[in-house]
PABA-984728 format. One record per atom (N, C-alpha, C, O, CB): atom name; residue number from 1; residue in three letters; x, y, z. Coordinates in steps of 0.02 Angstrom, whole numbers, plus 50000, padded with zeros to 5 digits. Glycine has a CB too. Layout:
+------+-----+------+-------+-------+-------+
: atom : seq : type :     x :     y :     z :
+------+-----+------+-------+-------+-------+
:   CA : NUM :  ALA :     X :     Y :     Z :
...
+------+-----+------+-------+-------+-------+
This chain:
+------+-----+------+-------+-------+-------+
: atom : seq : type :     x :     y :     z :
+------+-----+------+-------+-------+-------+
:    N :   1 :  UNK : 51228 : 50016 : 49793 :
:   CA :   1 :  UNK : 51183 : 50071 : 49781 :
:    C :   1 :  UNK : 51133 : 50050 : 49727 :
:    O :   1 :  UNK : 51164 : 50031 : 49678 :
:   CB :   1 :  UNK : 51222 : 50135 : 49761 :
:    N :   2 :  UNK : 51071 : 50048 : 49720 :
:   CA :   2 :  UNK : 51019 : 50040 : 49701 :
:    C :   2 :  UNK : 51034 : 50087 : 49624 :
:    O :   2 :  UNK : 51059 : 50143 : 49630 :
:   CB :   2 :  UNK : 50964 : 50058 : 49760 :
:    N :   3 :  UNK : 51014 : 50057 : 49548 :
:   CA :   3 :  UNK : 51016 : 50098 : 49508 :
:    C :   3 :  UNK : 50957 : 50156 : 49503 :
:    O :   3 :  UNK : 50957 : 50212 : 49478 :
:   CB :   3 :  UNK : 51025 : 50063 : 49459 :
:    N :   4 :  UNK : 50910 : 50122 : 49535 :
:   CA :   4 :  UNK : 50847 : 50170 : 49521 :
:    C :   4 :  UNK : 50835 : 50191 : 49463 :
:    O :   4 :  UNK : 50837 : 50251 : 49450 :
:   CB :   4 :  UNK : 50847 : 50227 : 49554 :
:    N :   5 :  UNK : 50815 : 50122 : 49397 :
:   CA :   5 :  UNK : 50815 : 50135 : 49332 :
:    C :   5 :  UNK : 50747 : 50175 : 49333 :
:    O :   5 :  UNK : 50707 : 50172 : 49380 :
:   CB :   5 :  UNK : 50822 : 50069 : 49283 :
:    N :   6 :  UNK : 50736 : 50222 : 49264 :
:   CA :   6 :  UNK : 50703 : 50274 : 49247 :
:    C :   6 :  UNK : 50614 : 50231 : 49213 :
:    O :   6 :  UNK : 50560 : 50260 : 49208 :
:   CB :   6 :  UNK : 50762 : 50322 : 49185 :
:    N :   7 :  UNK : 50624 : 50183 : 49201 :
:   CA :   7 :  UNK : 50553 : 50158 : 49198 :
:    C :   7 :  UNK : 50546 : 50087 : 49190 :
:    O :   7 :  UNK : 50595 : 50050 : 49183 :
:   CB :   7 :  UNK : 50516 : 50189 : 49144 :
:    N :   8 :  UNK : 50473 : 50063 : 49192 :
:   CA :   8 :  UNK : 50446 : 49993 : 49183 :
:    C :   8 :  UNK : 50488 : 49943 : 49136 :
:    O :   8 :  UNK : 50499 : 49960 : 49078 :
:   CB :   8 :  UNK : 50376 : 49999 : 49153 :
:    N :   9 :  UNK : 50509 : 49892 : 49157 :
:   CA :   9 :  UNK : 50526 : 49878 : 49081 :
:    C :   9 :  UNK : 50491 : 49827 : 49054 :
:    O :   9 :  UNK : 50524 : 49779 : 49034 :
:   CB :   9 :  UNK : 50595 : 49861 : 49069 :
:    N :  10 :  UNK : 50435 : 49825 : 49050 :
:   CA :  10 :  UNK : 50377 : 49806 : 48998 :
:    C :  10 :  UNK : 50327 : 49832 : 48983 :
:    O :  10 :  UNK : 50289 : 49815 : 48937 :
:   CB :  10 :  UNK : 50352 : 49761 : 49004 :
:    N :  11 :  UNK : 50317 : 49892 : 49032 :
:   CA :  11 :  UNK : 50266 : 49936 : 48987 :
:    C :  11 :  UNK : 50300 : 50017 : 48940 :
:    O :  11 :  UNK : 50288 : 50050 : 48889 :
:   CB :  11 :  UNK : 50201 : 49962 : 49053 :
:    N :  12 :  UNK : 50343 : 50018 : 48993 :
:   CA :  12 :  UNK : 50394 : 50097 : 48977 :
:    C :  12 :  UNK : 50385 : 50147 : 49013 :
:    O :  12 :  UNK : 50414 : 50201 : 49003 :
:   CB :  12 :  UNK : 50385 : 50136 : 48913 :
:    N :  13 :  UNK : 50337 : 50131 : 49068 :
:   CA :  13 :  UNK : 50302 : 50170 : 49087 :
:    C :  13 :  UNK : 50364 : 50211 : 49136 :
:    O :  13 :  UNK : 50413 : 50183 : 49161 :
:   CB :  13 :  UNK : 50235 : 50137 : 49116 :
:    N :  14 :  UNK : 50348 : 50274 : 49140 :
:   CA :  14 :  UNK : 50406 : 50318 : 49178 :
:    C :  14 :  UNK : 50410 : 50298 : 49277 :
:    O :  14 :  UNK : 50359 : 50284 : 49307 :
:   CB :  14 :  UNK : 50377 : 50419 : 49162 :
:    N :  15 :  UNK : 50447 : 50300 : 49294 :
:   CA :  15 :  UNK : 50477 : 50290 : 49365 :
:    C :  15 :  UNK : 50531 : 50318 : 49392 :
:    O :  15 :  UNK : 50574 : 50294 : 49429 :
:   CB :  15 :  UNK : 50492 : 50235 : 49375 :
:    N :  16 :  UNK : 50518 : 50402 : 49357 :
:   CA :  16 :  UNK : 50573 : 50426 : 49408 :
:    C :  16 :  UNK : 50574 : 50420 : 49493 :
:    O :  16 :  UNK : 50526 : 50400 : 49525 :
:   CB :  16 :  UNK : 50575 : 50497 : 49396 :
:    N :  17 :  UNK : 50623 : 50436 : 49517 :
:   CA :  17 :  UNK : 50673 : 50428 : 49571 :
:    C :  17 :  UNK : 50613 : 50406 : 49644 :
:    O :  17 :  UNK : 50608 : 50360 : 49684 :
:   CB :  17 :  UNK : 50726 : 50515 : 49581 :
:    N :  18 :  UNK : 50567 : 50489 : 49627 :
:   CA :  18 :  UNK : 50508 : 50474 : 49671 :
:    C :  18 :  UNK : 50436 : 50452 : 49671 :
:    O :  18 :  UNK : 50382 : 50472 : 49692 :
:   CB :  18 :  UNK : 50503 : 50515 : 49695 :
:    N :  19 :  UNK : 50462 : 50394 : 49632 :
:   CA :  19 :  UNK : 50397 : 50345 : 49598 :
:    C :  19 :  UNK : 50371 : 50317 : 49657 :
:    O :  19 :  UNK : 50416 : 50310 : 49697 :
:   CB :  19 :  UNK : 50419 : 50277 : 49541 :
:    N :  20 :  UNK : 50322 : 50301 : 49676 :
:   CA :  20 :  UNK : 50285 : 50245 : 49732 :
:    C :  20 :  UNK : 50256 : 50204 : 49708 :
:    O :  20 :  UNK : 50221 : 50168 : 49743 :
:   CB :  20 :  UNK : 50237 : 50266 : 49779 :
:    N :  21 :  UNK : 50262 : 50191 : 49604 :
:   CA :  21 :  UNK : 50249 : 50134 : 49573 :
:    C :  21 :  UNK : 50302 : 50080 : 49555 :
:    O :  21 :  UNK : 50286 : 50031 : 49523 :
:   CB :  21 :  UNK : 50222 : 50152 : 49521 :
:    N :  22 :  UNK : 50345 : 50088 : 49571 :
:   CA :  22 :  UNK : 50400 : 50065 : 49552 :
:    C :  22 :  UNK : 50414 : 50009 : 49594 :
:    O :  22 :  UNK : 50399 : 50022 : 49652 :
:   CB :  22 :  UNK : 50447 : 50112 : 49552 :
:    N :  23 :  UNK : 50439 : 49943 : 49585 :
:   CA :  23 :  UNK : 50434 : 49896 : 49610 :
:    C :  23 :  UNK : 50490 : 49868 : 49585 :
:    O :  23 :  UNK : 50508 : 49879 : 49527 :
:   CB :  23 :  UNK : 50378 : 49870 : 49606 :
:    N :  24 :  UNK : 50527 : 49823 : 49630 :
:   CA :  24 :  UNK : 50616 : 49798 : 49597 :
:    C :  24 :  UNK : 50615 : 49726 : 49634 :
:    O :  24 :  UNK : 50583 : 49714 : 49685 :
:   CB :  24 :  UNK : 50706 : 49860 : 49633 :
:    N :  25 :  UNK : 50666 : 49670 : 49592 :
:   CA :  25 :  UNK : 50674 : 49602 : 49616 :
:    C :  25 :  UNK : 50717 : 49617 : 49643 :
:    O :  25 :  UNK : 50739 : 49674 : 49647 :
:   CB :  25 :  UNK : 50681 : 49546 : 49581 :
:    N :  26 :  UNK : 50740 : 49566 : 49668 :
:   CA :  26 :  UNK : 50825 : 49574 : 49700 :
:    C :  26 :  UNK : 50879 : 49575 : 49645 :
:    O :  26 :  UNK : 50938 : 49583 : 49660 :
:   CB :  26 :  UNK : 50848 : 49502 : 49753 :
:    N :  27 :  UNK : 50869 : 49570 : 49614 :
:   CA :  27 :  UNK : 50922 : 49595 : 49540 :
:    C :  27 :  UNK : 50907 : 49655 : 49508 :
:    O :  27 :  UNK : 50932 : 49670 : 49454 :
:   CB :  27 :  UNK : 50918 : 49544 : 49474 :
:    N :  28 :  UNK : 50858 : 49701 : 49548 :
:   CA :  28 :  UNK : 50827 : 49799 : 49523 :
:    C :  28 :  UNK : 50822 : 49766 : 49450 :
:    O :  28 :  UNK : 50863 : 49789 : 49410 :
:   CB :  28 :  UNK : 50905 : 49897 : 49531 :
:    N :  29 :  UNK : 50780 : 49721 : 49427 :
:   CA :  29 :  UNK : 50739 : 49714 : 49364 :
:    C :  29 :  UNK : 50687 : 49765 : 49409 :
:    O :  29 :  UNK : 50687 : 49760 : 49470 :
:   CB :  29 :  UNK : 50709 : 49622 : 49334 :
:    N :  30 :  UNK : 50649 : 49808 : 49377 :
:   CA :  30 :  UNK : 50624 : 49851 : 49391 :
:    C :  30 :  UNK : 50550 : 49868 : 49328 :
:    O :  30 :  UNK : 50554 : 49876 : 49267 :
:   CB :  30 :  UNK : 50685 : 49896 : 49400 :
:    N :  31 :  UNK : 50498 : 49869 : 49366 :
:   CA :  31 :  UNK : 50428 : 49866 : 49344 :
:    C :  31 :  UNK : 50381 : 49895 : 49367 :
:    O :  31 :  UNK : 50370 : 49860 : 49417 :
:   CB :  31 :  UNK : 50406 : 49818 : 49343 :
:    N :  32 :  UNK : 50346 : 49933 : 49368 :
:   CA :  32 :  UNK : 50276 : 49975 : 49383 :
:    C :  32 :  UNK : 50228 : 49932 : 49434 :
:    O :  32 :  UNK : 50230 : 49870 : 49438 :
:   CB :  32 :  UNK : 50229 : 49989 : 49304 :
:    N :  33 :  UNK : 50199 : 49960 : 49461 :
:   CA :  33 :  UNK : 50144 : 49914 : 49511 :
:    C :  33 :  UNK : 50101 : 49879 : 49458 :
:    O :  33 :  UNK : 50095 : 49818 : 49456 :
:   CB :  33 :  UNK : 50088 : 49966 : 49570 :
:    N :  34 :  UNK : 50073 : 49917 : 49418 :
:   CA :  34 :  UNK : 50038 : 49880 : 49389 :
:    C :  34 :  UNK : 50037 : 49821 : 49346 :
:    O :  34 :  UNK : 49992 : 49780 : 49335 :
:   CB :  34 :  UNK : 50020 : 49907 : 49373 :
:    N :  35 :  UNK : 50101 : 49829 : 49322 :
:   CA :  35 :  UNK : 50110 : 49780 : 49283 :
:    C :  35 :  UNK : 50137 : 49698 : 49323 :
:    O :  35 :  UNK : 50118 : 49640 : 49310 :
:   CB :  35 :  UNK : 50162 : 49813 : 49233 :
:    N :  36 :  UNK : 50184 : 49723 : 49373 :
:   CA :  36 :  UNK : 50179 : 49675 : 49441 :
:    C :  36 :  UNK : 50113 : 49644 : 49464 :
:    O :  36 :  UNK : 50102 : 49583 : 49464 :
:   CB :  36 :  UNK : 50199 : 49716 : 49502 :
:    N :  37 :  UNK : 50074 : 49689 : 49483 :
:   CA :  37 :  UNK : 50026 : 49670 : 49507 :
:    C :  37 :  UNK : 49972 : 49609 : 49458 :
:    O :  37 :  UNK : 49957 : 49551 : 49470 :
:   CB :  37 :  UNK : 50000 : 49735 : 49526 :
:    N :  38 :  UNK : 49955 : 49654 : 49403 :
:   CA :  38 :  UNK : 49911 : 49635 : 49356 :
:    C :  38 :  UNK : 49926 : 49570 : 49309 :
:    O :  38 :  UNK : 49887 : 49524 : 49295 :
:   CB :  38 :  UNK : 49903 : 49693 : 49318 :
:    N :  39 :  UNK : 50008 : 49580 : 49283 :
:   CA :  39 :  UNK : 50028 : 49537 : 49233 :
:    C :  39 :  UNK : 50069 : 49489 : 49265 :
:    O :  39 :  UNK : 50069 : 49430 : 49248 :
:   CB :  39 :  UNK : 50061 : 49570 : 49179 :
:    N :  40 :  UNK : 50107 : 49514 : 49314 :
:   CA :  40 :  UNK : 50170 : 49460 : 49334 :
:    C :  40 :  UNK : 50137 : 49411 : 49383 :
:    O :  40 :  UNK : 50155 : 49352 : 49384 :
:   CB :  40 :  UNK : 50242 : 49501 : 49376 :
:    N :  41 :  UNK : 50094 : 49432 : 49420 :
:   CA :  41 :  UNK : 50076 : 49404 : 49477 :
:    C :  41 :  UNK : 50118 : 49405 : 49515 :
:    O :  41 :  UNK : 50108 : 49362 : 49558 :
:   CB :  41 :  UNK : 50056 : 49350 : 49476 :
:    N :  42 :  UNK : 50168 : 49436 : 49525 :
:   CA :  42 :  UNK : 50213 : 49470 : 49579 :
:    C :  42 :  UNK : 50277 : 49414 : 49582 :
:    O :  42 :  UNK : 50307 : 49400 : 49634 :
:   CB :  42 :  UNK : 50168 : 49482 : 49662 :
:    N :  43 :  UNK : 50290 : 49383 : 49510 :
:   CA :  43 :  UNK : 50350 : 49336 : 49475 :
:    C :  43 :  UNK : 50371 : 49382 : 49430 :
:    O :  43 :  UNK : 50341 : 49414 : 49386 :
:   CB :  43 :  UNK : 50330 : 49260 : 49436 :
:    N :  44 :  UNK : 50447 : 49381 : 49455 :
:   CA :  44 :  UNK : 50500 : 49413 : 49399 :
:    C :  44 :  UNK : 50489 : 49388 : 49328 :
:    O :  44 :  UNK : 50516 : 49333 : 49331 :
:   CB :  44 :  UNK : 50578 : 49395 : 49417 :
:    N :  45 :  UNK : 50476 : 49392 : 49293 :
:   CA :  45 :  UNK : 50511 : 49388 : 49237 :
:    C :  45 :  UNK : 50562 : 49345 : 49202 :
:    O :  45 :  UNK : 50562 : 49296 : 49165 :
:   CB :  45 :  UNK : 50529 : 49427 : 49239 :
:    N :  46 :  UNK : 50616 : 49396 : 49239 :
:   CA :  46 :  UNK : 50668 : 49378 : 49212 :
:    C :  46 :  UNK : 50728 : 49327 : 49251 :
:    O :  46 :  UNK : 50779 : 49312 : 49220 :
:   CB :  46 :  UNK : 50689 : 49439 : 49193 :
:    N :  47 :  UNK : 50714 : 49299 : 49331 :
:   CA :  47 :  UNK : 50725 : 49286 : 49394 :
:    C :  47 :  UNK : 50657 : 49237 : 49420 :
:    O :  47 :  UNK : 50659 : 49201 : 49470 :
:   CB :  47 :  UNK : 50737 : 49358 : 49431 :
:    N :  48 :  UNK : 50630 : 49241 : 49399 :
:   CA :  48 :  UNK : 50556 : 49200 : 49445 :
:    C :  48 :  UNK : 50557 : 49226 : 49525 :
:    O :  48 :  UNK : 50536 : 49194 : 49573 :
:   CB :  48 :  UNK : 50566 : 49094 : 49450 :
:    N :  49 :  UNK : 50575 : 49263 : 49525 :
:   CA :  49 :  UNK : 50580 : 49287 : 49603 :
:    C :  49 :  UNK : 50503 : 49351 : 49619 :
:    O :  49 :  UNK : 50459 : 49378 : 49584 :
:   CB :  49 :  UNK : 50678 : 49338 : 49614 :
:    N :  50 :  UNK : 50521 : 49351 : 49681 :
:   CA :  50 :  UNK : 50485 : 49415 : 49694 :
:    C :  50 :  UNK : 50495 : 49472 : 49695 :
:    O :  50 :  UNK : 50552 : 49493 : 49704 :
:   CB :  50 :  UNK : 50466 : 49418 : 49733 :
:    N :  51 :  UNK : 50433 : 49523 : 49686 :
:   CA :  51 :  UNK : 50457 : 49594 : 49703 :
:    C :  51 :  UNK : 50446 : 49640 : 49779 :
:    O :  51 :  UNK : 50415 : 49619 : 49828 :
:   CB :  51 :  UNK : 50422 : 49634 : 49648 :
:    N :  52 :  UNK : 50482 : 49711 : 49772 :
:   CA :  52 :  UNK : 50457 : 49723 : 49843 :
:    C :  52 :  UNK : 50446 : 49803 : 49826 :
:    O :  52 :  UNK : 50480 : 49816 : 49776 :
:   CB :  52 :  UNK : 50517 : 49701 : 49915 :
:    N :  53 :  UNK : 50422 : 49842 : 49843 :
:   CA :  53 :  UNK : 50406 : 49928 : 49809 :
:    C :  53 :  UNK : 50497 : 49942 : 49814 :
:    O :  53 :  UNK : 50536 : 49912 : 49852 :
:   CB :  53 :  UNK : 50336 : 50005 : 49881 :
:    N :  54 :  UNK : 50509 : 49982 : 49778 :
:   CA :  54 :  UNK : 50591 : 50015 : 49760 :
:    C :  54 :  UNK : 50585 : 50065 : 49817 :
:    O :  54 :  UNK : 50538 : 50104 : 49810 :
:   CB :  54 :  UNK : 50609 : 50060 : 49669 :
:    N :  55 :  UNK : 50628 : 50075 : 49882 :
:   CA :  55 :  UNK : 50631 : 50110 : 49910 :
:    C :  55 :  UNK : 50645 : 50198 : 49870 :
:    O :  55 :  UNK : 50660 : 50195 : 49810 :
:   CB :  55 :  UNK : 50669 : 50076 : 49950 :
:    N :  56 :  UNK : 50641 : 50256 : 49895 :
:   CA :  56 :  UNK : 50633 : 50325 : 49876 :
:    C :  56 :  UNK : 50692 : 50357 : 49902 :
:    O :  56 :  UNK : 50691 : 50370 : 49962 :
:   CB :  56 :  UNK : 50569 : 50357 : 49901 :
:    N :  57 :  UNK : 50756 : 50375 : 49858 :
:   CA :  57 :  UNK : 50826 : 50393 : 49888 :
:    C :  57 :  UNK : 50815 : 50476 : 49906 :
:    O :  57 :  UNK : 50805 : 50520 : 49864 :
:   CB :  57 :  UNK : 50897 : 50377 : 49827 :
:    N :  58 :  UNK : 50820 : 50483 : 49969 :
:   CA :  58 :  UNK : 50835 : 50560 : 49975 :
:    C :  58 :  UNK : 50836 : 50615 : 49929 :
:    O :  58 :  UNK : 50894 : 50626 : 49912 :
:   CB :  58 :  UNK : 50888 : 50565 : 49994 :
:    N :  59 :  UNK : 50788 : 50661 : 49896 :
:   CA :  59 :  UNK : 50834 : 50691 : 49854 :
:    C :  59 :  UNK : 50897 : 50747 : 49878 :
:    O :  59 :  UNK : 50927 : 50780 : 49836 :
:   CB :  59 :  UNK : 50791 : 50723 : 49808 :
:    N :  60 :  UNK : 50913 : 50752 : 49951 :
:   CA :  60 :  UNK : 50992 : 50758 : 49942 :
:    C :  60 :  UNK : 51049 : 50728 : 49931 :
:    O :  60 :  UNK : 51106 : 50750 : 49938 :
:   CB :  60 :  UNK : 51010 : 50772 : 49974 :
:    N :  61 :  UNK : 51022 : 50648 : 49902 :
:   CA :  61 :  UNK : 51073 : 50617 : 49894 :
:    C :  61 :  UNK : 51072 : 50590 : 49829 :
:    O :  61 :  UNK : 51108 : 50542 : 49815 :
:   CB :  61 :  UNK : 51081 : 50574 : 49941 :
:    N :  62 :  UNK : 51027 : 50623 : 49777 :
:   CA :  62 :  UNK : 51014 : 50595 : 49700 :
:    C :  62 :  UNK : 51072 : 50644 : 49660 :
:    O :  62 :  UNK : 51098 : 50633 : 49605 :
:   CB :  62 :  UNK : 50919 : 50611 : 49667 :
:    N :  63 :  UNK : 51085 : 50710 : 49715 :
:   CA :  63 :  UNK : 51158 : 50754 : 49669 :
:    C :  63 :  UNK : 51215 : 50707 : 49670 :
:    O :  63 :  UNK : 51242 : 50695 : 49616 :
:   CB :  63 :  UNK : 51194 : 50837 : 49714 :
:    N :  64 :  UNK : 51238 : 50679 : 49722 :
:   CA :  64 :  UNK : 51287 : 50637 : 49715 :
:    C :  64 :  UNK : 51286 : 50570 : 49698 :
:    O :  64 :  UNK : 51336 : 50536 : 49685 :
:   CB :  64 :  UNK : 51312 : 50639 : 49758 :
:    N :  65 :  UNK : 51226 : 50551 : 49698 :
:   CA :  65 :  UNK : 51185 : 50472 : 49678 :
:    C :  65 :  UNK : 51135 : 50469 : 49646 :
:    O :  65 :  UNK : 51079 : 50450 : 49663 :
:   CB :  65 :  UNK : 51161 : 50433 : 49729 :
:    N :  66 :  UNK : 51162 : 50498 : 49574 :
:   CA :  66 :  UNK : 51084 : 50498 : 49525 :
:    C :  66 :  UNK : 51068 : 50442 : 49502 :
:    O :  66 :  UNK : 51101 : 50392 : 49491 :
:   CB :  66 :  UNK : 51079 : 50540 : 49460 :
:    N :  67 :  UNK : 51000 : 50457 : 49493 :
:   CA :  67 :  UNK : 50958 : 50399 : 49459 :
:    C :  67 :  UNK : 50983 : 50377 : 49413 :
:    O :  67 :  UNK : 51034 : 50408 : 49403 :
:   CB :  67 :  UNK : 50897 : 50411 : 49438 :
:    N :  68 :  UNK : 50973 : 50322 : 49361 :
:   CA :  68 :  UNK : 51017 : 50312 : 49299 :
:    C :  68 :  UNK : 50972 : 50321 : 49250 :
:    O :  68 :  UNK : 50913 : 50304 : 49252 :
:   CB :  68 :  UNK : 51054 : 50245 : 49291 :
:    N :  69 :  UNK : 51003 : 50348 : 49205 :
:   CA :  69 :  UNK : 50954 : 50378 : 49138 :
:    C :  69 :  UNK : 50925 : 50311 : 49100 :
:    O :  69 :  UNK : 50866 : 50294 : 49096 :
:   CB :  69 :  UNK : 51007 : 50431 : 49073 :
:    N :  70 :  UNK : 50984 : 50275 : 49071 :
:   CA :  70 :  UNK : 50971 : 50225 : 49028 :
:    C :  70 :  UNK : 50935 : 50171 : 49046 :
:    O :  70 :  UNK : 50946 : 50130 : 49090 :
:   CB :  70 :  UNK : 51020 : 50205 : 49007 :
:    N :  71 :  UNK : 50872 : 50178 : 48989 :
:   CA :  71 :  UNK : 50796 : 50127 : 48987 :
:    C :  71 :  UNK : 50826 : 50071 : 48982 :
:    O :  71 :  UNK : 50876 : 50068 : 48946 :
:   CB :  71 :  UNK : 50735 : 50134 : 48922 :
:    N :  72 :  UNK : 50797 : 50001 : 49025 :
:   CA :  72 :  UNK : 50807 : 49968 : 49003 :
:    C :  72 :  UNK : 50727 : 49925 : 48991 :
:    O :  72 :  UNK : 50690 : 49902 : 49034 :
:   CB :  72 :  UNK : 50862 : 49951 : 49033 :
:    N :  73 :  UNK : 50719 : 49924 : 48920 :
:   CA :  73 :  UNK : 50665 : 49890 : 48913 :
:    C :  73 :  UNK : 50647 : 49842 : 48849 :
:    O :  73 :  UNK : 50662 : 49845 : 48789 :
:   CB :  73 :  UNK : 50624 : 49935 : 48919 :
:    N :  74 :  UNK : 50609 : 49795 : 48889 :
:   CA :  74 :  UNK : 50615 : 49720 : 48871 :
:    C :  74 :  UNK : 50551 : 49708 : 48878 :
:    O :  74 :  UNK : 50545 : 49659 : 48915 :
:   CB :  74 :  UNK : 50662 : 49671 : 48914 :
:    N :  75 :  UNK : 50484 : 49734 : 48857 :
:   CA :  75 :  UNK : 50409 : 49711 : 48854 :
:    C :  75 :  UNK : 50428 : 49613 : 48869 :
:    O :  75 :  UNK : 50478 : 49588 : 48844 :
:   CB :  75 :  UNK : 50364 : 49738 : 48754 :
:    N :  76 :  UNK : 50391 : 49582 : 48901 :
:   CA :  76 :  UNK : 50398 : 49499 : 48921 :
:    C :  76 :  UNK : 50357 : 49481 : 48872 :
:    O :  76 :  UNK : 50306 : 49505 : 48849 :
:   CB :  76 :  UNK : 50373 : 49468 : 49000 :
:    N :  77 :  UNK : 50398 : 49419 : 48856 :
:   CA :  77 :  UNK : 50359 : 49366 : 48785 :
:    C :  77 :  UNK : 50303 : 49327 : 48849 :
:    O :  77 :  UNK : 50308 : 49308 : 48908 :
:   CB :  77 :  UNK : 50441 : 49281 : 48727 :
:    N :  78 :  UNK : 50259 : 49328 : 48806 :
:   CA :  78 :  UNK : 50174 : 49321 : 48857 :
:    C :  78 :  UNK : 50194 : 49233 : 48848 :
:    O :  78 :  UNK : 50190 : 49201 : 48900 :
:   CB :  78 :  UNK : 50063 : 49362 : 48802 :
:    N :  79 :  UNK : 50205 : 49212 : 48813 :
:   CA :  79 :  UNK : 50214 : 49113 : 48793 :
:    C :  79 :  UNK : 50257 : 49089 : 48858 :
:    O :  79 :  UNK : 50245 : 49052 : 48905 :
:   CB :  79 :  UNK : 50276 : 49087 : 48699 :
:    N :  80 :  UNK : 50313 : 49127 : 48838 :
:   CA :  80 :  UNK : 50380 : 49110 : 48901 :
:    C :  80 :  UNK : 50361 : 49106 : 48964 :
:    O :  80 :  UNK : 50361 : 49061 : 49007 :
:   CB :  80 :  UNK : 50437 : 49166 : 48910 :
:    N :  81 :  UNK : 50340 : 49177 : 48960 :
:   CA :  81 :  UNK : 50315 : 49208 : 49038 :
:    C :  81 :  UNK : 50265 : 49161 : 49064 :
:    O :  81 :  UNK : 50274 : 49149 : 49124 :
:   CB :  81 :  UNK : 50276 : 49289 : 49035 :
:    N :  82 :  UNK : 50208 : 49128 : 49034 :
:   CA :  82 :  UNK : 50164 : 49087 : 49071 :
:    C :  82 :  UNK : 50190 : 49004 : 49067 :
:    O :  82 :  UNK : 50147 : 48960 : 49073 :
:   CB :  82 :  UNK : 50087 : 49100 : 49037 :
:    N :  83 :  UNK : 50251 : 48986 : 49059 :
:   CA :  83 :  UNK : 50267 : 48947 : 49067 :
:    C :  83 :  UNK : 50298 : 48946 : 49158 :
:    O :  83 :  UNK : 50297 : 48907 : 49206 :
:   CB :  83 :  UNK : 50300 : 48941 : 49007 :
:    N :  84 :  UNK : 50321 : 49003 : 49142 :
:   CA :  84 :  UNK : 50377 : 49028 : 49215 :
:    C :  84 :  UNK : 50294 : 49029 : 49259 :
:    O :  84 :  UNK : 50272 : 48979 : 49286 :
:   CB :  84 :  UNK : 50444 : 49141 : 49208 :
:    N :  85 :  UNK : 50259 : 49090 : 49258 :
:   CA :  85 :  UNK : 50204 : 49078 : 49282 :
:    C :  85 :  UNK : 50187 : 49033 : 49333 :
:    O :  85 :  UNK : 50185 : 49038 : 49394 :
:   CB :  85 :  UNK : 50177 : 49069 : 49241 :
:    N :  86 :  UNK : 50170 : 48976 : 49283 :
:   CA :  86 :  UNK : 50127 : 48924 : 49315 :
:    C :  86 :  UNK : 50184 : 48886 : 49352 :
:    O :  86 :  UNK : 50157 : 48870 : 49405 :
:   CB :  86 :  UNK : 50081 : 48874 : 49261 :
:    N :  87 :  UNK : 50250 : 48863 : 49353 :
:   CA :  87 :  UNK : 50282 : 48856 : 49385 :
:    C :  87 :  UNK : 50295 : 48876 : 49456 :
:    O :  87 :  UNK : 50306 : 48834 : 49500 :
:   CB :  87 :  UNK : 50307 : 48864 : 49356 :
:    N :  88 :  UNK : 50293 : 48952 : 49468 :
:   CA :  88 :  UNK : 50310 : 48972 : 49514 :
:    C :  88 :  UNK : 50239 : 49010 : 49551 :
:    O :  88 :  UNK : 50236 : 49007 : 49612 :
:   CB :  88 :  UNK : 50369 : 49008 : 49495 :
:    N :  89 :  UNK : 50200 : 49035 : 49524 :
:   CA :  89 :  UNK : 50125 : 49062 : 49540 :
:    C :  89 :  UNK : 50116 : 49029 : 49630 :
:    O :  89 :  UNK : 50097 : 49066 : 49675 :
:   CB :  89 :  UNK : 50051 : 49018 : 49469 :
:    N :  90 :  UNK : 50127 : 48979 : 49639 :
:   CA :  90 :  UNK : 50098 : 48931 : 49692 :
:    C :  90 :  UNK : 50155 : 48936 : 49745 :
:    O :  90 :  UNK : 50140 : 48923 : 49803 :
:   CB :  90 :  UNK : 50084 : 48849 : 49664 :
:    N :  91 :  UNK : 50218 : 48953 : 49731 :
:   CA :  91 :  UNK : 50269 : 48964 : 49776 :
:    C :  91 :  UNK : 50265 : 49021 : 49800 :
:    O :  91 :  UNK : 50261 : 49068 : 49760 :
:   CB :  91 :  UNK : 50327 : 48956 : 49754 :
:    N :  92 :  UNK : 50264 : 49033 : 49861 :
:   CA :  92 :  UNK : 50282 : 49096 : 49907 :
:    C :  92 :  UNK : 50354 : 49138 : 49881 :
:    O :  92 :  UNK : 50401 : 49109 : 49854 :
:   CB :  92 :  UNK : 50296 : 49064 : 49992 :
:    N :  93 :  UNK : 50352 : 49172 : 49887 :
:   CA :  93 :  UNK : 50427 : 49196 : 49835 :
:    C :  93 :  UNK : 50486 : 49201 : 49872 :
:    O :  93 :  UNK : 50536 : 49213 : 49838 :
:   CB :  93 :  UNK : 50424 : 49276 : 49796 :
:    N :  94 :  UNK : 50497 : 49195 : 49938 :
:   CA :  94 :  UNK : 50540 : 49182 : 49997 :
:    C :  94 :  UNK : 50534 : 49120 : 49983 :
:    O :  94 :  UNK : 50554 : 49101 : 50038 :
:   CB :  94 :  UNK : 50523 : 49205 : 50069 :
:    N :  95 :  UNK : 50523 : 49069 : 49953 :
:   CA :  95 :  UNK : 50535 : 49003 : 49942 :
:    C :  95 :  UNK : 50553 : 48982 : 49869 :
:    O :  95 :  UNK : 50565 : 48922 : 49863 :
:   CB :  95 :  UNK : 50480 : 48968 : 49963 :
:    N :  96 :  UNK : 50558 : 49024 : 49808 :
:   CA :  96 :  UNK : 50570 : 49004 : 49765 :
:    C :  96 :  UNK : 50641 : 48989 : 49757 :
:    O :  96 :  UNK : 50662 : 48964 : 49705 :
:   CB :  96 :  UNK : 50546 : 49037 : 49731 :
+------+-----+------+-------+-------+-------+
């Protein structure tokens, strides 16, 4: 089951449940479109992987499968990050 964390975690920006900004790796590191889009170049972070939009859980099924409250946030060191970057930028992300 998908945690469906509550926001970005490098900008803070909010992403409740029925966000259509919300964007997750295959490890639900979990980030805003924009910041995907704009900063990551669509590389994890924290994984070098890719992202894909966070699917939108029913809300008849958020009573028995709620979202999870607790932020997890980790703004990305910009030095690190463009190391990973340029590494992976050129790889298709189904190939990293």
């Amino acid at each position: 089951m998908l945690e469906l964390r509550p926001s970005c975690e490098n900008c803070d920006k909010a992403l409740p449940p029925h966000s259509e900004d919300a964007m997750i790796c295959t490890f639900e590191c979990t980030f805003c479109k924009e910041c995907v889009e704009d900063i990551m170049k669509n590389v994890c972070p924290n994984c070098g992987g890719g992202f894909e939009k966070r699917p939108i859980r029913p809300k008849n099924h958020l009573t028995n499968n709620p979202a999870q409250t607790e932020k997890v946030y980790k703004p990305i060191d910009k030095l690190k990050f463009e190391k990973l970057l340029s590494e992976k930028i050129d790889i298709p992300a189904k190939d990293r």
